[in-house]
N, C-alpha and C positions, 0 to 999 in steps of 0.2 A: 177486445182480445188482440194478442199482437203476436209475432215472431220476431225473435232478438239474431242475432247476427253481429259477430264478432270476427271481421278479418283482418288476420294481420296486425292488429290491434296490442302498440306498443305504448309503455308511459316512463318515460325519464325524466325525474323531480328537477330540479335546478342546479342542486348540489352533486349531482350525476349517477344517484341512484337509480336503479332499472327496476321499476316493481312487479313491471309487468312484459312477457317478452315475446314477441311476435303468436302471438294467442288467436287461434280460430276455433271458435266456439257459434252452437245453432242450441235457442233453446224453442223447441216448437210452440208453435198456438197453443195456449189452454195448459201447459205441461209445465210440472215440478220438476224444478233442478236442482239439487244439492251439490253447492261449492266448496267442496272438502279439502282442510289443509292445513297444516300447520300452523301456530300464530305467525305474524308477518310476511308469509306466503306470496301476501299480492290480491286474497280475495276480497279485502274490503275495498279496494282500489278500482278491483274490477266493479263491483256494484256500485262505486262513484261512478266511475267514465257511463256505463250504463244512464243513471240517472243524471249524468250531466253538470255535475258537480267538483268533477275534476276535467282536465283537458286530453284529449287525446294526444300522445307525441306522433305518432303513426298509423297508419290502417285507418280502418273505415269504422263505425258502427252504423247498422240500420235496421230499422225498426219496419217490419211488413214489409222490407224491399227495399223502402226509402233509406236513404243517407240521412242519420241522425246526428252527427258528427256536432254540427256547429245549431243544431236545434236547442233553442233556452229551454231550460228544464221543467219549469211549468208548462209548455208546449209538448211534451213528451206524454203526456198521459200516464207521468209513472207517481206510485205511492213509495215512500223507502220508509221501512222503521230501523233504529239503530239499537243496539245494544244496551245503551244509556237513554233511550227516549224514556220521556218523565211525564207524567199526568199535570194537569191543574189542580194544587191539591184544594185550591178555596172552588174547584167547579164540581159541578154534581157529573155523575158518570153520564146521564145524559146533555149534560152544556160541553165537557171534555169528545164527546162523539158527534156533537153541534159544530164545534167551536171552528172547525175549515168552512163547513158550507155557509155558517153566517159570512165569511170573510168575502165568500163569494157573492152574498147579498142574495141571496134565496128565498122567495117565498117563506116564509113560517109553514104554511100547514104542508109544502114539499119537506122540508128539515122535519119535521118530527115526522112525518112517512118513512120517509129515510134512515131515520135514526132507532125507530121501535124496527125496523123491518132488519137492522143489520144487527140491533141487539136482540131478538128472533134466532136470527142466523146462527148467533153467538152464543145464543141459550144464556144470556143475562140482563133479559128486560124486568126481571125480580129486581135487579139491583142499579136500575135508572136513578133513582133518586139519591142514592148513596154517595159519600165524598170517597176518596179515593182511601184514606186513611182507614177506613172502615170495611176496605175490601181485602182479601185473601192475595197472596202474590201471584196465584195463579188468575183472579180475576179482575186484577191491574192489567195484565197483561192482555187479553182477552179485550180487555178497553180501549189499549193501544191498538190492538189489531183493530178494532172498530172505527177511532177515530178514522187511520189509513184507508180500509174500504168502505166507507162510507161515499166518500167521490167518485168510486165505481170505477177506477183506477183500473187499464190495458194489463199494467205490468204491477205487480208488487214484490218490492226487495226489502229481503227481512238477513239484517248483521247479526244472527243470533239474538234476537231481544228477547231470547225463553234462558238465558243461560244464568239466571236467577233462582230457576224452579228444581225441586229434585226431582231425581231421575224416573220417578213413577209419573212426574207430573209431565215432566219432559217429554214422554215416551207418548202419555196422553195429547198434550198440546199437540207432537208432531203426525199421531192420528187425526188430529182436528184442522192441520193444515192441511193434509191433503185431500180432506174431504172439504175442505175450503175452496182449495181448487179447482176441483169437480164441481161444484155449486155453482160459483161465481166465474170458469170459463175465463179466470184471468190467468197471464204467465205469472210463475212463481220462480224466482232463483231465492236459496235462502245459506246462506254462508256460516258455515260450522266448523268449530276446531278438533270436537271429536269424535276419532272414528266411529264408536260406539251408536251416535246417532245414526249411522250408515246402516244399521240393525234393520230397520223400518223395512214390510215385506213392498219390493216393488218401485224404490226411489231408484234412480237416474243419477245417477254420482258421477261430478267432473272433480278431480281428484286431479289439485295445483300445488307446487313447489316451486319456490323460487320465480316466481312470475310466469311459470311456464305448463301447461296441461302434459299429466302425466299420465295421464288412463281414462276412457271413459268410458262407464258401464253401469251394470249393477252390481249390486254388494256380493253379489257369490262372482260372479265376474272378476271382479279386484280382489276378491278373497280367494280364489281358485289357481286364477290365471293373471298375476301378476305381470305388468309388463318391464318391470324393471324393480333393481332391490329396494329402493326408495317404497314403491307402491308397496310391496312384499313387509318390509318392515312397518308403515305405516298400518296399514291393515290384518296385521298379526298372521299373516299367512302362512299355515301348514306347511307348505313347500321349503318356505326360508328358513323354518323349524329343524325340517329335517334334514337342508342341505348346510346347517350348522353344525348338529350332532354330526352327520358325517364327516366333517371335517376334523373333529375332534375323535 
């Protein structure tokens, strides 16, 4: 389990792009956060720096307290799936949910504990044997999540890698994450383009533009009480509604 901490926390590319702009963010122990935002926003950026994969220009990150800043990112105890993350199509669903911890050099009979106990979790130890071509989109994806928790992983940061599935299954999956996180007690940030995913009863929404935190709440929160027209527009909010028709 961890606590993420973000202060201060700038990133300027080479070419003197800003992606990310003096950002203070806390996402607690054990707690799901949704990084809500437009495409280019800045929120994939931020779950880079997070996992270590891009450089901080500024500010701190720390992880439980500690300065994680120049921590290598295998040190970090974090899992990230991307968008684009891709199975082994020649591995069976159980060698694809293997295939980190053999890297580690694992006992055998710890790896298959592991691997039937997260496909358990995942409700698809039916379909261990199975190659990936053979499985549904919703339970490629499902496989993905498995490979990443599988190493029991502090933190997991997830770039939309459901943004494949339709919207019934979407709605399902993100029932299934957040009961992923209640289970397994790890941080979750998971970075979305749209609002609509914000639907979910009870998610944590940090709600970015432009490199910068524009609201943070919950979905009737940013949907109610808008702190600015950015948030207002983005989240279709009643008030910006009707402070248009008035204007008209």
């Amino acid at each position: 389990m961890a606590e993420i901490q973000l202060k201060n926390v700038s990133k300027q590319f080479p070419d003197g792009f800003i992606a990310v702009r003096n950002l203070n963010l806390t996402v607690e122990d054990g707690k799901f956060l949704l990084l809500l935002g437009p495409t280019g926003s800045g929120k994939t950026t931020i779950l880079r720096m997070i996992a270590g994969l891009e450089d901080i220009t500024s500010g701190d990150l720390l992880i439980n307290g500690v300065s994680a800043k120049n921590t290598p990112p295998r040190e970090r105890g974090i899992a990230m799936l991307f968008h684009k993350s891709a199975l082994y199509d020649d591995m069976t669903v159980y060698d694809n949910i293997a295939f980190g911890l053999r890297l580690q050099e694992l006992p055998e009979e710890e790896i298959d504990h592991r691997v039937k106990e997260t496909a358990e979790t995942l409700k698809i130890r039916e379909l261990l044997s199975r190659y990936p071509e053979q499985l549904s989109t919703a339970d490629r994806q499902k496989t993905l999540v498995g490979r990443a928790i599988v190493r029991k992983p502090s933190i997991l940061l997830m770039d939309d890698p459901i943004m494949d599935l339709q919207p019934s299954e979407r709605r399902h999956a993100w029932i299934g994450f957040m009961k992923l996180c209640e289970m397994l007690g790890c941080t979750i940030v998971y970075a979305e383009d749209e609002p609509k995913a914000a639907g979910a009863e009870g998610v944590d929404i940090a709600l970015i533009n432009n490199g910068s935190l524009q609201q943070r709440g919950s979905t009737k929160e940013l949907y109610r009480h808008p702190a600015n027209r950015f948030v207002a527009d983005f989240m279709g909010s009643p008030e910006i509604e009707k402070f248009k028709n008035d204007e008209t």
